[in-house]
N, C-alpha and C positions, 0 to 999 in steps of 0.2 A: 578912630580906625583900629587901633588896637584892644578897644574894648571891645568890638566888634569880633576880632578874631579871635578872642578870651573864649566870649558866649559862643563863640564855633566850638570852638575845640571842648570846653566843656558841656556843651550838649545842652543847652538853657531853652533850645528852640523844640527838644524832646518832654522839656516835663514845663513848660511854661502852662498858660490859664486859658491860651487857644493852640494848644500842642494835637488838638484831634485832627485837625485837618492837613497837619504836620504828615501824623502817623499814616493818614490813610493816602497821602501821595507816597510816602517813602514803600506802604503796602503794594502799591500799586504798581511802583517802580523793581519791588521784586517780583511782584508777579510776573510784569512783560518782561524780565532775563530769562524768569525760568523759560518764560514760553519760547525764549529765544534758544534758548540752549537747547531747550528739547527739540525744537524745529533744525538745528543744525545736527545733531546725531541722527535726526530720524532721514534728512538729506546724506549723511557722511552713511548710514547702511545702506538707502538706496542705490548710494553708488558703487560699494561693496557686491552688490549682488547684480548690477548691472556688469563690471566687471568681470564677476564668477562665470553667468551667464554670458558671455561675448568671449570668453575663454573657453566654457564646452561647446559653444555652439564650432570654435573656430576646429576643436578638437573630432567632433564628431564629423564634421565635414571634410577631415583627413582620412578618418578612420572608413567614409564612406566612397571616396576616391580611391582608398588604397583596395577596400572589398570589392567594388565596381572593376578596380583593374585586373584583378585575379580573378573576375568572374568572363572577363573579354578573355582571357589567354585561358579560362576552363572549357570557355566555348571555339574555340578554335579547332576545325577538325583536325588538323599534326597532333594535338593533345589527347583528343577523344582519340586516335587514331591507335597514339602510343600505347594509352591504357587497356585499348579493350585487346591488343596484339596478346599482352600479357594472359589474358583471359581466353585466347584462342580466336579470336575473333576477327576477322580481317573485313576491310571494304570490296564489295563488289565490284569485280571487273567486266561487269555485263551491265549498259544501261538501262535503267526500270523504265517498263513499256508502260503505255497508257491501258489502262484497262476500258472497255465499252461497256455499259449494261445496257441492254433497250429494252426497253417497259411494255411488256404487252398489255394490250388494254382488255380488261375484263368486261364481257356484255351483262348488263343488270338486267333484271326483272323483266323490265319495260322492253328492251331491246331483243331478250329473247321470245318476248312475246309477237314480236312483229313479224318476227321473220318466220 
């Protein structure tokens, strides 16, 4: 048992006379960290920018309630009323009549030929 943990710790299982098939799991075994590592930063930005993204969405969805609300109270006629007073402008106190056109019908070619 203690020879055993001798040849650990001195590495005997690194340069012994079948140490190749050693080398190429320990290769192997760094290879899948890396890949793990790198799969967990490339999860830890996507959710960085998941984040960013659910932060301006919630920002602009403020920013469009608050423009929406200023555009209800721009449309309000008391507001249009106040502004255009300034300008000389007041609302009619006489209610707008309906206007009539009626079409007279023009005789073609054919129709004044008949007659």
């Amino acid at each position: 048992m203690k020879a055993n943990v001798y040849s650990l710790l001195k590495a005997k299982f690194l340069v012994s006379d079948d140490s190749l098939k050693n080398w190429k799991f320990i290769v192997f075994l760094i290879v899948l960290a890396m890949i793990m590592i790198a799969n967990n930063h490339r999860y830890d930005a996507k959710n960085y920018r998941i984040t960013e993204l659910t932060n301006e969405v919630k920002e602009l969805r403020s920013k469009f309630v608050d423009t929406r609300s200023d555009l209800m109270k721009l449309k309000m006629e008391s507001t249009i009323t106040t502004k255009m007073e300034a300008r000389g402008i007041r609302p009619s106190e006489v209610p707008p009549q309906k206007i009539k056109v009626l079409k007279t019908e023009e005789k073609g070619i054919v129709n004044k030929l008949w007659q």
